[in-house]
Structure formats: C-alpha cells, structure tokens
C-alpha positions in Angstrom: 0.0 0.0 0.0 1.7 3.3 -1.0 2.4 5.7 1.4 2.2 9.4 0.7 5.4 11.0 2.4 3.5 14.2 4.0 6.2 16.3 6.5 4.0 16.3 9.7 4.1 20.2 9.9 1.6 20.0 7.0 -0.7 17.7 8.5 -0.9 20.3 12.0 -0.7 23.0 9.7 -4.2 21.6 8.1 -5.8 20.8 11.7 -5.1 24.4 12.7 -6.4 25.7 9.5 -9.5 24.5 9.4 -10.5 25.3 12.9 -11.9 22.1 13.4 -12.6 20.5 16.9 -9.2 18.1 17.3 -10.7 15.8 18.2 -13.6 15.3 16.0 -10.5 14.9 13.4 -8.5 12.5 15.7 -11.7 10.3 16.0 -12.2 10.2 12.4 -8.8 9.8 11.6 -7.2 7.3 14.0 -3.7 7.4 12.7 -3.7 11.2 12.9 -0.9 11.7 15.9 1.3 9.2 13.8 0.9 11.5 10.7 1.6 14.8 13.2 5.0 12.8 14.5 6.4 11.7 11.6 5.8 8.1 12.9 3.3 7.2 10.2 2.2 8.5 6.9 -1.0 8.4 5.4 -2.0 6.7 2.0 -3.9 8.8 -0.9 -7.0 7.7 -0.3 -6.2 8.6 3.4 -5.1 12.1 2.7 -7.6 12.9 0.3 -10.4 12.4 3.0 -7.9 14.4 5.2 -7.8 17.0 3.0 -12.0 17.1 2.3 -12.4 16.9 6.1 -10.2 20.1 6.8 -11.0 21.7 3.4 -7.4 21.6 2.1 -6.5 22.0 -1.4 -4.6 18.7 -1.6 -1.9 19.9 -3.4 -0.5 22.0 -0.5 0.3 18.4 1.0 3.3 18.3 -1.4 4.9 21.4 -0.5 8.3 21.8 1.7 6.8 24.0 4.0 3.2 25.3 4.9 2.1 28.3 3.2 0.8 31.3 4.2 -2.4 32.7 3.2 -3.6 35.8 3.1 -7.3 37.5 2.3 -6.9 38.6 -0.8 -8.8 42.2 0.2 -8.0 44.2 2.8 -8.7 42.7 6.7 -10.6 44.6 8.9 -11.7 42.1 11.5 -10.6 42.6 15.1 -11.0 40.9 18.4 -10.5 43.3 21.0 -7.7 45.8 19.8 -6.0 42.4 17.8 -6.2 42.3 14.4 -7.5 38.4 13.0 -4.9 36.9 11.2 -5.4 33.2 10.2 -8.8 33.3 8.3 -10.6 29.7 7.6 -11.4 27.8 4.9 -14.6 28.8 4.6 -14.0 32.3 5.0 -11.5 31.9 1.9 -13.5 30.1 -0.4 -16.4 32.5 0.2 -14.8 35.5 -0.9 -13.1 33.3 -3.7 -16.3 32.6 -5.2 -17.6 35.8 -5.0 -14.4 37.2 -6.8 -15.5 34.8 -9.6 -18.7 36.0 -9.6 -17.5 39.3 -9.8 -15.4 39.0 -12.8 -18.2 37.2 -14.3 -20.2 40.1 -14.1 -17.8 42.7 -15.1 -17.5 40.6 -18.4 -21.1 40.8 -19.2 -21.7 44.4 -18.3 -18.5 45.3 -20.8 -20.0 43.1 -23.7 -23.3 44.9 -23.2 -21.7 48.5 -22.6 -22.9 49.1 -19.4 -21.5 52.5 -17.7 -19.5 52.4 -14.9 -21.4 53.4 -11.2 -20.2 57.0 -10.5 -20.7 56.0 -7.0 -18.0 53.8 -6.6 -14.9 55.7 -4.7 -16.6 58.8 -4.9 -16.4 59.3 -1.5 -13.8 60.1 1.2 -13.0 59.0 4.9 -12.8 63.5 5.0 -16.2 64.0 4.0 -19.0 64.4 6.6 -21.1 61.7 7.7 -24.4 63.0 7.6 -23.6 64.5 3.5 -22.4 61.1 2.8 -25.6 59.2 4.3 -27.6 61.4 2.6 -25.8 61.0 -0.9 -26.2 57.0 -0.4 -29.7 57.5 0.4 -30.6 59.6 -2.7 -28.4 56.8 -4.9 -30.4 54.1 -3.5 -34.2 56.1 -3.8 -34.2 55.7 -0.2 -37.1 57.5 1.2 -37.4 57.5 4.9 -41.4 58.3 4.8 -42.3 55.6 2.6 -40.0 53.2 4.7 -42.0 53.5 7.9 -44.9 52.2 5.9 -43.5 48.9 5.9 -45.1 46.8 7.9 -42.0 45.4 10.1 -38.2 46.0 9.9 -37.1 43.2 7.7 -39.5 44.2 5.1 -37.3 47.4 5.5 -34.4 45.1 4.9 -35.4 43.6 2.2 -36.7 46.9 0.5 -32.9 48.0 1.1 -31.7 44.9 -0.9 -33.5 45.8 -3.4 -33.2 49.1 -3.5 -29.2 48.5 -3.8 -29.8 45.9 -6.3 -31.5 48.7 -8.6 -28.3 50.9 -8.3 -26.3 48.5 -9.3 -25.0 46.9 -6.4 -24.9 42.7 -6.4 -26.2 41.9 -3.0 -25.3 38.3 -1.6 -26.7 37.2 1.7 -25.7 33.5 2.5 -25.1 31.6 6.0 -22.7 28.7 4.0 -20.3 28.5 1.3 -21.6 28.5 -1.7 -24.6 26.4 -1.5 -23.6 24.0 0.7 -24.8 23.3 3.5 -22.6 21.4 5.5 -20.5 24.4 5.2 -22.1 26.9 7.4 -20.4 30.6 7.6 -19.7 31.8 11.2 -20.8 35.3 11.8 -17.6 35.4 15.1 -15.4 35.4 12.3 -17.0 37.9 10.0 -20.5 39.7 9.0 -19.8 40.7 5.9 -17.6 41.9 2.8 -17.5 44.1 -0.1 -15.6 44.0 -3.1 -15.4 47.9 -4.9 -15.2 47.8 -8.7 -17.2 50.5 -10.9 -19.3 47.9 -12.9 -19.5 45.4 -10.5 -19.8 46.5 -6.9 -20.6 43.8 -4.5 -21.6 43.4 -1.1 -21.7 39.9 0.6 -23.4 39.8 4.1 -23.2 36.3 6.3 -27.1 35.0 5.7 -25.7 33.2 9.5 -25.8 36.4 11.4 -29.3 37.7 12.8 -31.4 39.5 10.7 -31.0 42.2 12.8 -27.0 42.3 12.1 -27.9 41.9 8.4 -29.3 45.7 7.9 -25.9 47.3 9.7 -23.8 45.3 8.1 -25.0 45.9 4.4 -25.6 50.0 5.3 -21.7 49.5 6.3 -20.7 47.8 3.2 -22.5 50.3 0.9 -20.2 53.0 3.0 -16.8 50.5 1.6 -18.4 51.3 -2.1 -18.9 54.3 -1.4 -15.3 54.9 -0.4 -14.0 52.6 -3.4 -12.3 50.6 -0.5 -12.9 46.5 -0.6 -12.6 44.9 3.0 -13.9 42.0 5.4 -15.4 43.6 8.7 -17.2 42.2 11.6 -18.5 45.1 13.2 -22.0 45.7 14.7 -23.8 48.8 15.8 -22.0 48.4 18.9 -18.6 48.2 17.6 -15.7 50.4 18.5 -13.9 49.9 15.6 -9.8 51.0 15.8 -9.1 51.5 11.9 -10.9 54.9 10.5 -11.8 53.6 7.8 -14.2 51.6 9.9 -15.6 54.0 12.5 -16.3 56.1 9.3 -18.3 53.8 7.7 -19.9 52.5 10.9 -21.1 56.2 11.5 -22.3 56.3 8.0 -24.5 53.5 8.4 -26.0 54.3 11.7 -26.6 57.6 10.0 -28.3 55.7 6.5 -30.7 54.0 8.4 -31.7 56.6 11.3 -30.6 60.7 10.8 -29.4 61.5 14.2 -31.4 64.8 13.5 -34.8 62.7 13.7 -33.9 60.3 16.5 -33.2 63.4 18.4 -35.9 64.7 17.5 -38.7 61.8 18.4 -37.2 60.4 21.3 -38.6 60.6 24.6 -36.2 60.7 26.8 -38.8 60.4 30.0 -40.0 57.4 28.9 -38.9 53.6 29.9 -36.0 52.4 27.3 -37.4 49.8 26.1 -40.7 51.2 25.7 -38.9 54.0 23.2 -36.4 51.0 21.8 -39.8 49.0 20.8 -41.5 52.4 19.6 -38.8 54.3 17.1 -37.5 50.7 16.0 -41.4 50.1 14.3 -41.1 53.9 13.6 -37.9 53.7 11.5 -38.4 50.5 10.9 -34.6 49.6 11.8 -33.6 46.2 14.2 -33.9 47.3 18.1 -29.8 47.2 18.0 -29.6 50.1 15.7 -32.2 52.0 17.6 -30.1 51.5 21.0 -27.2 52.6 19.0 -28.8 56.3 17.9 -30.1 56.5 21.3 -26.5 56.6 22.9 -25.3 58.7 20.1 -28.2 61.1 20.5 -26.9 61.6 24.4 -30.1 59.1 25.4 -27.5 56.5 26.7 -24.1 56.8 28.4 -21.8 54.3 27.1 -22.0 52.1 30.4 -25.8 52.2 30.1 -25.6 51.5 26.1 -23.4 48.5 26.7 -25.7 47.0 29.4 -28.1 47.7 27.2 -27.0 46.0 23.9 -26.1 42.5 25.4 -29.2 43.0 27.0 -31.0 42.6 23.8 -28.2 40.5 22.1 -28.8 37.8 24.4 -32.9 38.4 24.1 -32.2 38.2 20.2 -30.1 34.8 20.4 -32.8 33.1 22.3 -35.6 34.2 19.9 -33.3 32.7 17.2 -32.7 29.0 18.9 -36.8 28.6 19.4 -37.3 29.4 15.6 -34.2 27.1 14.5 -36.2 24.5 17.1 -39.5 25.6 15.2 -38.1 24.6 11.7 -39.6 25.6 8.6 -37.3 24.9 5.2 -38.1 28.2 3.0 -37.9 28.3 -1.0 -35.0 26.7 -2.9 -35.3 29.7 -5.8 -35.8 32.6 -3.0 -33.0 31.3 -1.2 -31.0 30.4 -4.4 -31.5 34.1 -6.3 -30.5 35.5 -2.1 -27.5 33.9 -2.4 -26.2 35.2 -5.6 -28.5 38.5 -6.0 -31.2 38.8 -7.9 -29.4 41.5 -10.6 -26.6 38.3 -10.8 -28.8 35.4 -11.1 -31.1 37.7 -14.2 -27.5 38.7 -16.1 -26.5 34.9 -15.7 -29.8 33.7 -17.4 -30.0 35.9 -19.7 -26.5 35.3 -20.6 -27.9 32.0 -21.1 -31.3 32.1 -23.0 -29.1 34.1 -25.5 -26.5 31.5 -26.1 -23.6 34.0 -24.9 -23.4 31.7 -21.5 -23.0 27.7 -21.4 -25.7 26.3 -19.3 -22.9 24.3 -17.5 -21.3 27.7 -16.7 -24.8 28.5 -15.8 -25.0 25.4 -13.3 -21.9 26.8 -11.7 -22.0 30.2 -11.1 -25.9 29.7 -9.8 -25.5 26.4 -7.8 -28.2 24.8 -10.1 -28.0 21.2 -11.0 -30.9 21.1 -13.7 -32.3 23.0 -16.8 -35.5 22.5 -15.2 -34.1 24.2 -12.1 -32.9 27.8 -14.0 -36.1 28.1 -15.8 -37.9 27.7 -12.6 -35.4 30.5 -11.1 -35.9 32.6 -14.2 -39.5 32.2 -13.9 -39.1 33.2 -10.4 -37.3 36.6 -10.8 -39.6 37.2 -14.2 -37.0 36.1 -16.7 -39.0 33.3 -18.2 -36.7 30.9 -21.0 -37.5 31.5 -24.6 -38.3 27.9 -25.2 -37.1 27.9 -28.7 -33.7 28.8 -27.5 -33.5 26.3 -25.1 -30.6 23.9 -25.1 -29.6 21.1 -22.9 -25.9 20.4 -21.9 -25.8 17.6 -23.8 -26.9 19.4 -26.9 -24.5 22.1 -26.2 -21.3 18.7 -26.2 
C-alpha cells in the first residue's frame, strides 16, 4: 500500500487551518498523531479524505513547508484591539467565489456596454457623515417616509436589498459557502464583505448572522463602495472599531438608516428604554440594535448604560433565534438560491444563457443549479421566463 510521504508540519498546519474540533479529526482519523509525528504516513486515499475533512486543497500536501495565506482584500476584523490573522477555509473560499462572480459580471456588463457606477470611490473618509448618508440614500431612492410604511423591519431590509440591487450593487446574503450546506459561515469570524469595482460592486453579508445584524452590516458595506475601498469587517452597531476607515463607515451606516437629526428629535427621553427602543424601531423600521445605537449617540444613553443595554438585547435576540431554529420551517430553494447570488446576478446569468452567450454548464456553476428544469424555474421566479425555442440542454451544447 503506497504511502504518501506528507512532512507532519503540513498535516498540523491543516488541523489548525481548518479550525476544526481536534478531536472530532483525531476520532475520524485514528492514525492522525502518527501523521503529526512523523511516525506514520497516510495513504492517498487517506489524505484525500484528510484534506475534504479540513478543506485543504490537496496539493498543498506536497509542499516543503506550509504556506501562508492571506485574504486577498484588505482585513478589517478585530478581536479586542488584535487584528485576526489566520482566516478559515470557509471564510476563503467564500470571498473566492464571490471574486468569480464578480469577474463574471464585469465581463457581461462590458459586452453589453454598461456605464460604470459613479458611486463607486466617490467618496472620502474626509467628507461628513451625515452628506455622505444622505448621498447614499438619494443613490439608493431611499425614502425614509415611505420606509416607515412597511409593515416590520425586515421588510425594510429587504426593500434595502432591493433598492441596492436597482443601483447597481450585487447583494449576496448566504449563511454557507456557496450552496452547501454542510458548510455553514460563522458570523464570530465575519459579518460581511465588499468588493469595490465600478461595474460590479458587491456586497456579501453572512445570511448566519441575525437579521437584525444583516441591515448594519449591508448599510456599512454600501459605506466601503462608497469609499472605493474592498474589505472583510465584523463590526456591529455596537462596535468600536480602531481602523478609520471603519468608525467612518460604521457612522455612516447608523446615519443611513436613522438621521441623528430625527432620533433626536422623536425620542422621549422620559419614557422607559425599552418602551422607546420597541416604539422608534417600528417607527424607522430599523432592528432594536440600531435604535439602541442612535439612542446613545443622541446623548439618550451613556456608554456604560448602552453597553448593558445591547447585550441585553443581544442575548434576548439569540434566544428568539434558537426557538425558531427549534420551530423549523425549510423556505424556497429559488428565493434562497437568487439571495444567495442576487437577484441583478442570477437575471444577467440567465440571460446570458437564454441568448447563447453563456454555457448552461457555466450557468450550473456560477448559480449552484444542478438542472435546466431548475434555471427556468429560477428565471420564472425573478420574471425572466426561457425562450423555449432557445432552449438547449448540456448535452446538446457537447
């Protein structure tokens, strides 16, 4: 039986990479402390389920050393006053295949002649907050009166997906990678991403984080556009962010959803907290963390009080969020597929396709579809129904 001659520093190097419980990975691999000591060596077959189970690209088994990987956009994750440095696998591959996407995109909206988005880098960490929200508000037909119509706050957040998806912006919100789900995405590690480019400007927001996270982190994200400035960030309403490019952009999304000038204006400040917290969150129809956010900043709060406050709630939040996981409920494969990939992606990509300028098997991959039968459904879902008479299968296409 051939033995694959894997220098145990690879082998821990893997383990630590893929942030896995050790011993989950020592129970499914028995031999595992042989291959960490040099004492034993693992076959092919062995190693190839090694490097499935801690999502290693098996060719980095045959270097002389580990490598060292880096995000490939700017990092702006923290814990405490530390900057994250080791990202995971999942992480990685995420922003990988949104990269793809991304390039896809570009590539289509050349061919067709689209213009670039003036938006993109067109603003600067110099330039006032409130200005700023405002501008981002006007790009997106944001209109605070017809946004307290909605009936709750994650209509509001859907309305704002769709709002950015109208400007131009590809909005992904996923909890895994890609679309599997084995392969859930921890929000600890990071909330969300953009990627600045003047044709294709995308924003992806961890689908794992509460919905109430969501909104902030995608008001954030639209500030990194803004700025022209890709980035991973974690941050929260709460968030004391160290970098400036971050407390800007946190300040500009508090300042999107909720003008300081109106919070000041309708708060209450005799009334009980939570009372107001329930009351200007169905007003603004923002999640009760922003609301608890623009009350501290509108002197409501002192930042002892706000903290108290927000893990208050937080913890409030997290419970509501294990009873519905306990509740169940599956929700719709083509909602949850076109979410995933945005709805302005998922329509360029099958149009792409009816026309015959995309493969369908290029179609299968950058929409996570398996079946013809499965993109007509999706395009019948976002109103992009097939022209039958163009219709190809892939083996017609071989």
């Amino acid at each position: 039986m051939t033995r694959v001659p894997v220098k145990p520093e690879l082998i821990e190097w893997a383990c630590e990479r893929s942030q896995r419980d050790p011993a989950v990975l020592a129970d499914r691999f028995p031999k595992l402390d042989d291959w960490q000591s040099g004492k034993g060596q693992p076959t092919i077959k062995q190693l190839e389920r090694f490097a499935a189970a801690t999502r290693t690209p098996f060719g980095f088994f045959f270097l002389s050393e580990p490598p060292v990987e880096k995000l490939p956009i700017p990092d702006f994750r923290t814990i405490g006053s530390g900057q994250i440095r080791r990202p995971s696998p999942d992480l990685l591959d995420t922003i990988y295949l949104c990269q793809q996407r991304q390039d896809w995109y570009q590539h289509h909206a050349r061919l067709l002649g689209e213009d670039r988005l003036e938006f993109v880098g067109s603003a600067a960490t110099t330039d006032g907050v409130v200005e700023t929200a405002r501008t981002i508000r006007a790009a997106l037909r944001i209109d605070l009166t017809e946004r307290r119509l909605l009936p709750t706050w994650e209509d509001a957040l859907r309305r704002l997906i769709e709002q950015a998806d109208g400007a131009g912006v590809l909005v992904m919100v996923s909890g895994v990678v890609g679309h599997n789900s084995h392969r859930a995405l921890n929000p600890e590690e990071f909330r969300g991403f953009a990627l600045a480019d003047p044709l294709a400007p995308l924003v992806f927001i961890n689908g794992a984080d509460t919905k109430s996270a969501q909104m902030f982190t995608l008001a954030h994200e639209l500030a990194h556009l803004w700025l022209g400035q890709s980035g991973v960030s974690d941050i929260t309403p709460a968030s004391k962010p160290t970098a400036e490019v971050e407390k800007w952009c946190n300040a500009v999304a508090a300042e999107v959803l909720v003008p300081l000038s109106e919070v000041r204006t309708a708060l209450r400040r005799e009334s009980d907290l939570w009372s107001e917290v329930s009351r200007l969150s169905r007003q603004f129809k923002v999640s009760t963390l922003v609301i608890l956010r623009r009350i501290h900043d509108a002197g409501g709060l002192t930042r002892d009080e706000y903290w108290a406050a927000h893990q208050e709630e937080v913890d409030r939040l997290l419970a509501l969020i294990a009873k519905a996981k306990q509740a169940g409920g599956g929700g719709n494969y083509y909602l949850t597929t076109a979410a995933r990939v945005s709805k302005r992606f998922a329509r360029a990509v099958l149009a792409s396709t009816w026309e015959g300028r995309s493969t369908f098997t290029e179609a299968f991959r950058l929409l996570g579809c398996g079946k013809v039968s499965s993109l007509i459904t999706l395009g019948d879902s976002l109103g992009l129904s097939a022209p039958v008479s163009h219709m190809r299968s892939p083996k017609e296409e071989a």
